[in-house]
C-alpha positions in Angstrom: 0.0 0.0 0.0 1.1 3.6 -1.0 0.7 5.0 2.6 3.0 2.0 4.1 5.3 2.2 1.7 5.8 6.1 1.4 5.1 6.5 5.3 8.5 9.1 6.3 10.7 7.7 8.6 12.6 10.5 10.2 10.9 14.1 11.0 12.8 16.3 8.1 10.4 13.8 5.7 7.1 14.9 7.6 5.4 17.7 5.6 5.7 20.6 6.7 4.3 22.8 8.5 4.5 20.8 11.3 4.9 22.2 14.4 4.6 18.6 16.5 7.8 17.6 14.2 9.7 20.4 14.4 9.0 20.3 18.5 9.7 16.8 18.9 12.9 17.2 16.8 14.6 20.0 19.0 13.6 17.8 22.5 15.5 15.3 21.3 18.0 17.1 19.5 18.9 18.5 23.2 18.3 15.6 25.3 14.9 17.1 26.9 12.1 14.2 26.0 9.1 13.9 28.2 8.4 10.3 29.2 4.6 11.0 28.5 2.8 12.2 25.0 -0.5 13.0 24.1 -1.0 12.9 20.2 -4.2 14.6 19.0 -6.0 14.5 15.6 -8.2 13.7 12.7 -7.3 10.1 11.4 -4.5 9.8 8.7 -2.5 12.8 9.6 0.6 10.9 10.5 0.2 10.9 14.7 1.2 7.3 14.9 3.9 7.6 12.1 5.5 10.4 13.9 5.7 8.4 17.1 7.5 5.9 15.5 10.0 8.2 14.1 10.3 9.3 17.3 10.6 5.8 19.1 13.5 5.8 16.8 15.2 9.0 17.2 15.5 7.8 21.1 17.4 4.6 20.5 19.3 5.7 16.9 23.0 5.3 17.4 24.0 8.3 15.0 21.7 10.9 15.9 21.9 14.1 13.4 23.0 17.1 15.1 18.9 18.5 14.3 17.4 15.4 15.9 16.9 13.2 13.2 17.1 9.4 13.1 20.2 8.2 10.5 17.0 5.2 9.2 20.4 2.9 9.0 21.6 1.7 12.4 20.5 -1.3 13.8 18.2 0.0 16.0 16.4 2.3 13.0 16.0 -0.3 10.9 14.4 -2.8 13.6 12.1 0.1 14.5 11.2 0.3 10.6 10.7 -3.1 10.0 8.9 -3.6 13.3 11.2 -6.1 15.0 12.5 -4.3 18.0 11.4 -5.9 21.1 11.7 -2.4 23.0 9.1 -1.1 21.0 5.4 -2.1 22.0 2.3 -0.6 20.3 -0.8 -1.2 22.2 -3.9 -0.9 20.0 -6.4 0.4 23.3 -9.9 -0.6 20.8 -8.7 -4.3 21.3 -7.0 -4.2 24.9 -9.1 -1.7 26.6 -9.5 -3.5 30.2 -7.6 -3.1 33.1 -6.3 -6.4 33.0 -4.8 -5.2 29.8 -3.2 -1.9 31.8 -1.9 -4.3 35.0 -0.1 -6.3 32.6 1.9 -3.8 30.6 2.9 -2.6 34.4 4.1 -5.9 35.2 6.5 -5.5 32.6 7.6 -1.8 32.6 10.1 -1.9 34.9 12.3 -4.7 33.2 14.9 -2.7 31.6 15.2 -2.3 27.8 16.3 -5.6 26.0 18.6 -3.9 23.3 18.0 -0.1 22.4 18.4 3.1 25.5 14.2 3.4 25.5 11.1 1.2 25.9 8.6 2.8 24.0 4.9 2.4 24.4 2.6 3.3 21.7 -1.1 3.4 22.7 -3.3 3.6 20.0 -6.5 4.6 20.2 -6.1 5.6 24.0 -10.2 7.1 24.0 -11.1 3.8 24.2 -9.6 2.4 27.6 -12.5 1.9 30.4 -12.5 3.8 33.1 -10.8 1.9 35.7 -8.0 1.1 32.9 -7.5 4.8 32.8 -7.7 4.9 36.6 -4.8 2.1 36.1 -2.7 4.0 33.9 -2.4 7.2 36.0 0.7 6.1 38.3 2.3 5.2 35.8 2.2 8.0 33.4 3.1 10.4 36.2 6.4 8.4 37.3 7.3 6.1 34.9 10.9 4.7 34.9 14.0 6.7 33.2 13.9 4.2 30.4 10.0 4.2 29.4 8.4 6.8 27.2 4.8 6.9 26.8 3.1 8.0 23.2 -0.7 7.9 23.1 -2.6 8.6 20.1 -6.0 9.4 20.2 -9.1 11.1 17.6 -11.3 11.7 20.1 -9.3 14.0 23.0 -12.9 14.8 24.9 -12.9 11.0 25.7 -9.4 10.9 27.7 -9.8 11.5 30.6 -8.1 15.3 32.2 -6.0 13.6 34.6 -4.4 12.2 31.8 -3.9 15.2 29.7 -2.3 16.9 32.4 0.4 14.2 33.1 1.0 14.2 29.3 3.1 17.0 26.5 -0.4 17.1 24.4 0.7 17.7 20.5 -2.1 18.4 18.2 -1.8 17.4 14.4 -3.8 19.2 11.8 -5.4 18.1 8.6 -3.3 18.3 5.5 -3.6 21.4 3.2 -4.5 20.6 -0.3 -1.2 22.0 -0.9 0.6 19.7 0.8 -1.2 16.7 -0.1 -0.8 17.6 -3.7 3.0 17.8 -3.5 3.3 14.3 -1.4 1.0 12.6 -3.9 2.7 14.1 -6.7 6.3 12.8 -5.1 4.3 9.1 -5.0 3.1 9.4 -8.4 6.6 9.9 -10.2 8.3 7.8 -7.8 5.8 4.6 -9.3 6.1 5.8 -12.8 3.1 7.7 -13.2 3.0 11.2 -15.2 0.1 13.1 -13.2 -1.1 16.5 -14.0 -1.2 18.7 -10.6 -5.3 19.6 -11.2 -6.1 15.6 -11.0 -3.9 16.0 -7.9 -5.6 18.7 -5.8 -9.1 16.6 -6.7 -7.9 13.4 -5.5 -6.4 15.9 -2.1 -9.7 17.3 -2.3 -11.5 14.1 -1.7 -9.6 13.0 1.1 -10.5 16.0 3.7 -7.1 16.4 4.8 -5.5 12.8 5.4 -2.9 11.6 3.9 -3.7 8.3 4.3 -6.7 8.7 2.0 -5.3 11.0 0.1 -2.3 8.0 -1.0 -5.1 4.9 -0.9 -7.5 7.1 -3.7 -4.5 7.7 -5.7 -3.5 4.0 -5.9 -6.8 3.3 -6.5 -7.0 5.3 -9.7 -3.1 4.8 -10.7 -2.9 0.8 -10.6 -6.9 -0.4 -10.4 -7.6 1.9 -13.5 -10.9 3.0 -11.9 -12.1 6.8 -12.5 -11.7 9.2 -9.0 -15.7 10.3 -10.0 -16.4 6.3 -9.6 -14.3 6.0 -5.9 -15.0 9.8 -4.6 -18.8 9.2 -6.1 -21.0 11.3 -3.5 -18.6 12.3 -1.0 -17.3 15.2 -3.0 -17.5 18.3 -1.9 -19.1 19.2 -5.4 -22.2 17.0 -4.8 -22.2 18.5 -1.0 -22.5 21.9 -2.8 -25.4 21.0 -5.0 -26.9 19.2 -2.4 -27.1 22.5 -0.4 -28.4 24.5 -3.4 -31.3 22.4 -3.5 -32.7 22.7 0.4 -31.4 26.5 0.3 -34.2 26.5 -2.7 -36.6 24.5 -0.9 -36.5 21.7 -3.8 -37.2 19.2 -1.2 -38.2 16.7 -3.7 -34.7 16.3 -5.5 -33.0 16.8 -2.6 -35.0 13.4 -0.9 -34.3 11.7 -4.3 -30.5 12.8 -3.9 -29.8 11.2 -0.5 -31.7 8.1 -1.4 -29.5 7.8 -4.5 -26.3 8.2 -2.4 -27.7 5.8 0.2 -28.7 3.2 -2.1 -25.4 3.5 -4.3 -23.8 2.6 -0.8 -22.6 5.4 0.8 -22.5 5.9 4.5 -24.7 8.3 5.2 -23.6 9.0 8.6 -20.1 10.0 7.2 -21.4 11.9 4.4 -23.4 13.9 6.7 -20.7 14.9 8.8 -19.1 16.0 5.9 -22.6 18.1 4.7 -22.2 19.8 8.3 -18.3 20.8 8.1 -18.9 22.6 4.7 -22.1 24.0 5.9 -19.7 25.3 9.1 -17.7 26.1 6.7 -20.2 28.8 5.5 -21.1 30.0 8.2 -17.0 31.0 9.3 -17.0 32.9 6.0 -20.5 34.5 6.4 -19.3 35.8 9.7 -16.0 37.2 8.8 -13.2 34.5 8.3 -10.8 35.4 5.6 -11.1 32.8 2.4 -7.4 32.2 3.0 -8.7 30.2 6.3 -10.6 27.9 4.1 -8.4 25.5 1.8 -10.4 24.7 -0.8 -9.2 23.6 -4.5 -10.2 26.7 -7.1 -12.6 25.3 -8.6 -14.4 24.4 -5.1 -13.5 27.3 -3.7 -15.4 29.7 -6.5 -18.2 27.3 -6.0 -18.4 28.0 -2.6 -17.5 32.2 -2.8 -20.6 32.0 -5.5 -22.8 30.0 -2.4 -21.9 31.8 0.2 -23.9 35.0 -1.4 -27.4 33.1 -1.7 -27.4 31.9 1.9 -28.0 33.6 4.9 -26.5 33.3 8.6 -29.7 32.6 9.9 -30.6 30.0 7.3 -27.1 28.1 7.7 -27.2 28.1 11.7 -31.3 26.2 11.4 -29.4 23.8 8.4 -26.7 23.3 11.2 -29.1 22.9 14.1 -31.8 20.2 11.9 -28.7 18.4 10.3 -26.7 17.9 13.7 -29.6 16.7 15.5 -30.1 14.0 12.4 -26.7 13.1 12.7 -27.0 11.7 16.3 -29.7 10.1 15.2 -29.2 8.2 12.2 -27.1 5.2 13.7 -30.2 4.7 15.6 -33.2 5.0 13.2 -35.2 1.8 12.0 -35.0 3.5 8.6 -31.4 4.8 8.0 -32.0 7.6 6.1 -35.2 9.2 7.8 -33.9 11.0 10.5 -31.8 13.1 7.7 -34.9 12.9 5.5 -37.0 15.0 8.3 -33.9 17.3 8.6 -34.6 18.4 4.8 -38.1 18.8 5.2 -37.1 21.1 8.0 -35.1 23.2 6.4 -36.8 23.0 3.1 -39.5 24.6 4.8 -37.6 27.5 6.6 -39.1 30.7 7.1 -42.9 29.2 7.6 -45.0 27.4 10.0 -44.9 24.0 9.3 -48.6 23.2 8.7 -50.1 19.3 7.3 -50.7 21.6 3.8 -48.6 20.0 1.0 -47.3 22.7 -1.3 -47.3 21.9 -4.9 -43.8 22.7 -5.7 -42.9 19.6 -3.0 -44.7 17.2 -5.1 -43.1 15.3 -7.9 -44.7 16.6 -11.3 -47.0 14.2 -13.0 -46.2 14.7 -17.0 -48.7 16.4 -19.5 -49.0 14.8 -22.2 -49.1 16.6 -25.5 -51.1 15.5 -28.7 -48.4 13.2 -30.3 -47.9 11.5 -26.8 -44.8 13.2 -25.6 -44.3 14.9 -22.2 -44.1 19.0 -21.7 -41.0 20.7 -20.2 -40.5 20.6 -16.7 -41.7 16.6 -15.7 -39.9 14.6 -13.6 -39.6 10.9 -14.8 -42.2 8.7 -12.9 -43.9 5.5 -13.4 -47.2 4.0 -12.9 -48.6 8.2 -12.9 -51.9 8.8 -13.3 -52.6 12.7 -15.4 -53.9 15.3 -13.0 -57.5 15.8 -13.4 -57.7 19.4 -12.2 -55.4 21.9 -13.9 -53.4 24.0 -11.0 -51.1 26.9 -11.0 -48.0 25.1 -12.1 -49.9 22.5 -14.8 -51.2 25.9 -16.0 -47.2 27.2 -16.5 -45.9 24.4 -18.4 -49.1 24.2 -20.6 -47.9 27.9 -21.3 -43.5 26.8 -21.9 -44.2 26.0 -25.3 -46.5 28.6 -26.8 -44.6 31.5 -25.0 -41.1 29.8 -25.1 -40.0 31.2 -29.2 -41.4 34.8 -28.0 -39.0 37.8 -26.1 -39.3 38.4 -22.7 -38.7 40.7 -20.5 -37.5 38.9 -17.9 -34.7 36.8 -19.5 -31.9 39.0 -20.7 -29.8 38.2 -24.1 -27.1 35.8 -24.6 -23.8 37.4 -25.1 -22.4 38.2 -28.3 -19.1 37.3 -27.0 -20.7 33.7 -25.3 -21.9 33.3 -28.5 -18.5 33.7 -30.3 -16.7 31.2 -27.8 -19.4 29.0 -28.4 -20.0 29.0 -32.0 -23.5 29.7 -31.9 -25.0 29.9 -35.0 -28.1 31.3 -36.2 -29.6 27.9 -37.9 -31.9 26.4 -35.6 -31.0 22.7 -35.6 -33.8 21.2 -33.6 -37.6 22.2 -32.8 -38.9 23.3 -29.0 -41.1 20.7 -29.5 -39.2 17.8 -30.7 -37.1 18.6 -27.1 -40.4 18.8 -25.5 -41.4 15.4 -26.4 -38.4 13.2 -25.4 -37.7 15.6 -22.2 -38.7 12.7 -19.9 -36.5 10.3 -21.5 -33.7 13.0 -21.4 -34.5 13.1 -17.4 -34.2 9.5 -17.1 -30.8 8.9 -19.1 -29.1 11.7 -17.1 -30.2 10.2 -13.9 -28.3 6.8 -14.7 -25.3 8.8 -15.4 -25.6 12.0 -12.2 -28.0 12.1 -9.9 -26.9 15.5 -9.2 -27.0 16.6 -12.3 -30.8 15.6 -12.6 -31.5 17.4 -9.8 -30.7 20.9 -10.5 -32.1 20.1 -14.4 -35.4 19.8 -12.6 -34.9 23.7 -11.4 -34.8 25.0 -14.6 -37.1 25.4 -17.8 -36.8 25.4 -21.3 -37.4 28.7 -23.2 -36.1 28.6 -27.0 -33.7 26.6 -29.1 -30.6 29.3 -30.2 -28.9 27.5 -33.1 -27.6 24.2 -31.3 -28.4 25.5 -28.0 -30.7 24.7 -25.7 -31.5 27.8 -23.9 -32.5 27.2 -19.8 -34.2 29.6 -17.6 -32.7 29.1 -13.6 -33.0 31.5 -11.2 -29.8 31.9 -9.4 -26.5 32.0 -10.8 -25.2 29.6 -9.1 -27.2 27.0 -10.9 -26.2 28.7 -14.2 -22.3 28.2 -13.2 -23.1 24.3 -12.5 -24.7 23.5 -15.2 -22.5 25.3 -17.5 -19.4 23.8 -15.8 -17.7 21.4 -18.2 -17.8 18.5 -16.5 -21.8 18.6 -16.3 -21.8 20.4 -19.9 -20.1 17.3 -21.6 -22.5 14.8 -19.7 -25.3 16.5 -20.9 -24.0 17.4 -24.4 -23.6 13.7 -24.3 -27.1 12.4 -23.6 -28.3 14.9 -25.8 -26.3 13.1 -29.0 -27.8 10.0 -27.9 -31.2 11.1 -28.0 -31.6 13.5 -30.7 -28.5 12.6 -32.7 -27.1 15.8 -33.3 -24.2 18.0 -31.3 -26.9 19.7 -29.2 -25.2 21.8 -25.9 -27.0 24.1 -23.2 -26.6 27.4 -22.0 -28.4 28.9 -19.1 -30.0 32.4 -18.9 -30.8 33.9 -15.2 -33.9 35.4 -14.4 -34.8 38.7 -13.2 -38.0 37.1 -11.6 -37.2 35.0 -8.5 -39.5 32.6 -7.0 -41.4 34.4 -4.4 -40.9 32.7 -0.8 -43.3 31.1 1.3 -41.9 33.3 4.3 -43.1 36.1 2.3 -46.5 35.2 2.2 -49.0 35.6 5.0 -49.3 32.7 7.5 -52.5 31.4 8.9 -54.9 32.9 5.7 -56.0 30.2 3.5 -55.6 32.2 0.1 -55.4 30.7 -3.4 -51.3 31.3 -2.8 -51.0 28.7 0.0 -53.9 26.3 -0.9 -53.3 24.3 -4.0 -56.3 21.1 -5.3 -53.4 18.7 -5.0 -55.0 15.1 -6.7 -54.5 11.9 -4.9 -52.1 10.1 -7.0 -49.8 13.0 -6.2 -50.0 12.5 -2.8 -49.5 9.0 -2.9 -46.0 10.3 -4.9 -45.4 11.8 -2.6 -45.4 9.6 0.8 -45.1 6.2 -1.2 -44.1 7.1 -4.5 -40.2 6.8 -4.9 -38.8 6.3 -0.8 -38.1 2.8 0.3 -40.2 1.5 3.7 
């Protein structure tokens, strides 16, 4: 495995900054070790690596004059390969008890069998019991000459403070993308590989600061041959972003049909939650002041997240934070995995009103209108087994309306760009019909969803408003949405359905409206007006709470 095999072995190796390394060095550089540490920090950023170098540094027989192992004496060497008797790692997960703890004391005092130091390496410490910790405290706080102590621990709330304080507690910090980018870069030419750096910061990207993840995705990709969309898949912060467009909209419908996708493709939810909440905190540091330098994100993430960061508000993320943390307790223990985080949506897709047993239209999956050679309008979602609405609301009324109205000017949607157009090569032949889109629009939906379920989901917040030479032209309503669904990446998949279905080299470009949807917070609450009150038919209810969720 990459992060065994490229694991550094004295501190100069240890990306820098480090300020544990460069602490650890000088101690030992001038004879001044503690015989207890306390290593602190997210998994994969090198604590128990680091204690090992430094298990070696205290027995090395050629010291450098900075503190560094020589990684060639005897005792280096054992150390590295993991045959040096003096050197015990203790995973605490596995040998938590305190019978565990009265045997290692048993044999503390013997003296070293072949290097100057017995080194203890307690992995995992958070998990000891109680009395085990009770145990260990007598002989953390006067441990004989020869014996250092190294714990290692995620979770430092869990260790007890009596522990802490007979400890030298070093903290370890994620990896920058930065640094990531250069160590994976280092891996990839040392195994042959010619890399380009932007693949790089993706694969750092996807990893959320570990190196250890970071080095596993990118032998994943380098010798399994497998794509980093196909092992990243949800987890992304890309996805994260989308995902956050579509509650911030109140599109609670894709948003449901999002996380099912991710659950059922696999995913754990529970980790890809915590990750929704970190970017979401994330936010709400840069909303309240925190420089963007704070936030190390690739640039293409990070002008996602700039161009985010202006459609939300401080109030909204803090209710996000406070609905998705309370799901995140509570999804280990749900009967039904993914409904505790399904509530959380609802929640916050329903921000800014009372939350009242009325089912708004714009919740409900559309059923498609048919047209008079069979096809389906703009703006359907693909469903099965769909009855057609009987009565004709305020929304069946707007996409009856998309392809009469969608060849004439309006006011609301502003020109494309003469300069778009030239970049583009827009041309003034019309190659295909409004309505020949109109009536394979489903079957559009349905092919994209196989490929993105992301993608599919901020399709579904947009609408079809003329044909400009190859171009399909889509109304959204925030410029954000425009920027994702212009983004190459999505462009190309869509550009690609499009020549399946239609055979010809058909693209889309995305006009913002003037117009935004007007909120439910701005309406008044408690008046049953023809706003809030929409004849909903019963099929679509039963879309709704049976329609396209597993029980």
């Amino acid at each position: 495995m990459f992060y065994t095999k490229y694991r550094p072995q004295t501190f100069s190796e240890i990306s820098r900054p480090n300020e544990a390394a460069d602490a650890l060095a000088k101690q030992v550089s001038t004879d001044k070790t503690a015989h207890a540490y306390l290593f602190v920090g997210p998994r994969g950023t090198g604590k128990t690596s680091t204690a090992r170098i430094l298990a070696k540094a205290l027995n090395c027989s050629n010291l450098s004059k900075t503190g560094d192992p020589c990684d060639t004496c005897d005792m280096c060497l054992a150390v590295k390969n993991g045959s040096l008797p003096d050197l015990i790692e203790i995973d605490a997960a596995s040998n938590r008890g305190i019978d565990d703890i009265r045997s290692l004391q048993d044999h503390i005092n013997l003296a070293p069998s072949y290097g100057k130091h017995k080194v203890y390496i307690v992995d995992e410490v958070h998990m000891l019991t109680p009395p085990a910790f009770n145990a260990l405290l007598k002989t953390l706080e006067e441990p004989p000459a020869h014996v250092t102590f190294i714990l290692c621990t995620t979770e430092i709330h869990k260790v007890p403070d009596t522990v802490k304080s007979r400890c030298q507690v070093f903290r370890f910090k994620r990896a920058t993308v930065s640094q990531l980018t250069t160590k994976l870069k280092f891996i990839a030419e040392s195994e042959g590989h010619s890399v380009q750096d932007d693949f790089l910061s993706k694969v750092a990207g996807a990893s959320f600061g570990g190196f250890r993840d970071a080095e596993t995705l990118l032998q994943q990709v380098l010798e399994g041959g497998i794509s980093l969309s196909s092992i990243t898949n949800y987890s992304n912060k890309e996805v994260i972003i989308d995902f956050v467009s579509l509650i911030f909209n109140k599109n609670s419908g894709a948003s449901l049909e999002l996380i099912n996708t991710i659950y059922e493709s696999g995913n754990d939810l529970h980790i890809w939650l915590g990750d929704t909440i970190h970017y979401l905190r994330n936010l709400l540091l840069f909303k309240s002041g925190f420089p963007k330098e704070y936030f190390d994100f690739p640039d293409e993430i990070a002008t996602l997240f700039m161009a985010q960061s202006k459609e939300v508000s401080i109030p909204w993320v803090v209710f996000s934070l406070e609905k998705f943390s309370t799901a995140y307790d509570n999804l280990k223990k749900s009967f039904i995995t993914q409904l505790p985080l399904e509530i959380a949506i609802v929640e916050v897709c329903n921000y800014g009103q009372e939350f009242s047993a009325t089912i708004s239209s714009s919740n409900i999956p559309k059923t498609p209108i048919t047209n008079s050679n069979g096809g389906s309008k703009i703006g359907s979602a693909p469903t099965s087994n769909t009855k057609p609405a009987t009565k004709e609301t305020a929304n069946t009324k707007e996409y009856k309306n998309v392809l009469s109205t969608s060849n004439k000017p309006s006011s609301s949607r502003k020109p494309i760009e003469d300069d778009y157009k030239k970049d583009l090569g827009v041309s003034s032949e019309v190659m295909i019909s409004v309505e020949e889109v109109a009536s394979k629009w489903e079957e559009l939906l349905v092919k994209v969803q196989e490929i993105n379920g992301s993608i599919l989901a901020m399709l579904k917040s947009t609408r079809l408003i003329e044909v400009k030479g190859k171009f399909l032209v889509l109304e959204v309503y925030f410029s954000f949405h425009k920027e994702r669904l212009e983004h190459t990446k999505n462009r190309e998949v869509l550009e690609a359905v499009l020549k399946d279905i239609f055979g010809k080299p058909l693209s889309v470009v995305c006009e913002v409206s003037d117009n935004k949807p007007k909120k439910l917070k701005d309406r008044e609450v408690g008046v049953l007006t023809d706003v809030n009150v929409v004849p909903v038919d019963a099929s679509e209810i039963m879309n709704v709470f049976d329609g396209g969720l597993p029980l």
